[in-house]
N, C-alpha and C positions, 0 to 999 in steps of 0.2 A: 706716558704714565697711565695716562687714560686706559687705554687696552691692556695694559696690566691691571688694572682694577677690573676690569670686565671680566680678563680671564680668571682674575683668581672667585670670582663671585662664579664662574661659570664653573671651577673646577668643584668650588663646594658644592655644589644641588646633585654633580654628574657624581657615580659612585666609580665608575670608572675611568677616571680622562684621559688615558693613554690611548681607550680604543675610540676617540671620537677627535677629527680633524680640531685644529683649533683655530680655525676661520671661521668657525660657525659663533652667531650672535646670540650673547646670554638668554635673550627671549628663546630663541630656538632648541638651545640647550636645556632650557628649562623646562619645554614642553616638552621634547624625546625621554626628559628624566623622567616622568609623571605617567607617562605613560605605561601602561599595566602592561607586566609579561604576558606572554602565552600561555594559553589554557597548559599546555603538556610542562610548563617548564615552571611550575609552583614545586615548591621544595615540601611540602608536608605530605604529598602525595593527593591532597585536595584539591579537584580544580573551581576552586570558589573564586567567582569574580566578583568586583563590586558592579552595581547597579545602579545610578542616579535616577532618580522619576519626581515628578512633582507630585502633590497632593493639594486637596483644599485642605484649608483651614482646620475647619469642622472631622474632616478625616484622621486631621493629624491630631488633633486633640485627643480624640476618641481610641487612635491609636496607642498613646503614651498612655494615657486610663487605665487601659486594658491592660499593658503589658503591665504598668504598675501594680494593681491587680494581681498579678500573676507573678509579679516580681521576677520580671525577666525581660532583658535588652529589647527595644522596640525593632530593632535589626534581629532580630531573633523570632520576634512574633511575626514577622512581615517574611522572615521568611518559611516557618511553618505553615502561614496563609496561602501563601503562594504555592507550595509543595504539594499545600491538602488542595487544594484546588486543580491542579494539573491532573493531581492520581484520579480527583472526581470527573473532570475532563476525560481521561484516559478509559474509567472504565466506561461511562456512559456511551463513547462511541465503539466502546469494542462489541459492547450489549445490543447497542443498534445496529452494528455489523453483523452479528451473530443472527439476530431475527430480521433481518433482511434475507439473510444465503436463505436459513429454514423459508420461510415464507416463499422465494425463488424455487426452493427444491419442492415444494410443499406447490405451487401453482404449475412445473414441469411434470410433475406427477399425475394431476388431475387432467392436466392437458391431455395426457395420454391416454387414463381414461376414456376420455371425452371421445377422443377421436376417435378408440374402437369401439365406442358404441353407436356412434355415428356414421361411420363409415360404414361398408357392407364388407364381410369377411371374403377377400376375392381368392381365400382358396377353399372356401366351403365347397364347392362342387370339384374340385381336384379329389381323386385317390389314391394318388403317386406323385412322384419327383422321378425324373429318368436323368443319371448323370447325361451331361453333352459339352461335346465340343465346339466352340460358336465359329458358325463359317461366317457371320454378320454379327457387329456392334451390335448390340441390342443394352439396354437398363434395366438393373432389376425393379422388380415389380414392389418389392418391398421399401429397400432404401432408396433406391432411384439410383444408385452410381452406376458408373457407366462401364459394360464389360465391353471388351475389343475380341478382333478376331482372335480366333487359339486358346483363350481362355476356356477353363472352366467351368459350367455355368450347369444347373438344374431346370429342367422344362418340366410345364404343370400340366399331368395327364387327366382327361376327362372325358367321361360318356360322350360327349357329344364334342367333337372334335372342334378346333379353332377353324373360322370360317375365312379369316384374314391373317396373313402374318404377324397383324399389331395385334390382332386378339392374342396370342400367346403370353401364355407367362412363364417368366425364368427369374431365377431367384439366383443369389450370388449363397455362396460356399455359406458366407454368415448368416444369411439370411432364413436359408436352407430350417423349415421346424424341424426340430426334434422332439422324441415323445419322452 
């Protein structure tokens, strides 16, 4: 008789007991019933969960004031708090993200700069590009990547001719000025 009092106490909390074994013990039962659905499976189209958190004292007082005040559920004010608070979260980091890239594009820029004023212009004594076909891997002089045999490549014509083969300059197709 006993376990018929169990079950019938277990069938009341379960909203459905057909689809849960009946060997399971009312505590157990009890807890599976309390247990909150799935975000996707609220029926108002809402996926509002509940939340439990502790508070001091002092906060929660201050909180019930306020919403009184305002004459509105303290579950209500705690959660516009929480909302306006995320959105202010949300955009503070998007702003800080935004003037970080500028700042990043704004420092890759000057770098560049920098560098052609620093560096010496290595085709100022050039007056031509002669298309070629490379019989030797050589880099271009510009971006550095590396051309192979049969490739492509542009060689840098000058009064006074290259005196080593490394002295030579070739530029790749991209690299190539245009006027």
């Amino acid at each position: 008789m006993t376990s018929g009092a169990a079950r019938s106490t277990y069938h009341e909390v379960t909203p459905t007991s057909s689809s849960l074994p009946d060997d399971k013990p009312p505590e157990v039962a009890a807890e599976e019933a309390s247990t909150p659905p799935a975000e996707d499976a609220a029926p108002s189209g809402k996926k509002e969960r509940v939340l439990h958190t502790r508070v001091p004292a002092v906060l929660e007082r201050e909180l019930k004031r306020f919403a009184e005040n305002l004459r509105m559920p303290v579950s209500n004010l705690v959660r516009a708090i929480l909302e306006d608070a995320v959105n202010a979260a949300d955009a503070a980091t998007e702003n800080v993200e935004s003037r970080l890239k500028r700042a990043a594009q704004q420092l890759a820029s000057e770098r560049e700069k920098l560098k052609k004023r620093v560096l010496p212009d290595q085709f100022a004594s050039l007056y031509a590009f002669q298309p070629v076909t490379l019989a030797q891997p050589v880099a271009c002089a510009r971006c550095q990547r590396s051309l192979g045999r049969g490739e492509q490549a542009h060689l840098g014509l000058s009064e006074t001719p290259a005196r080593t083969p490394g002295e030579r300059i070739f530029v790749c197709e991209t690299c190539l000025p245009h006027t």
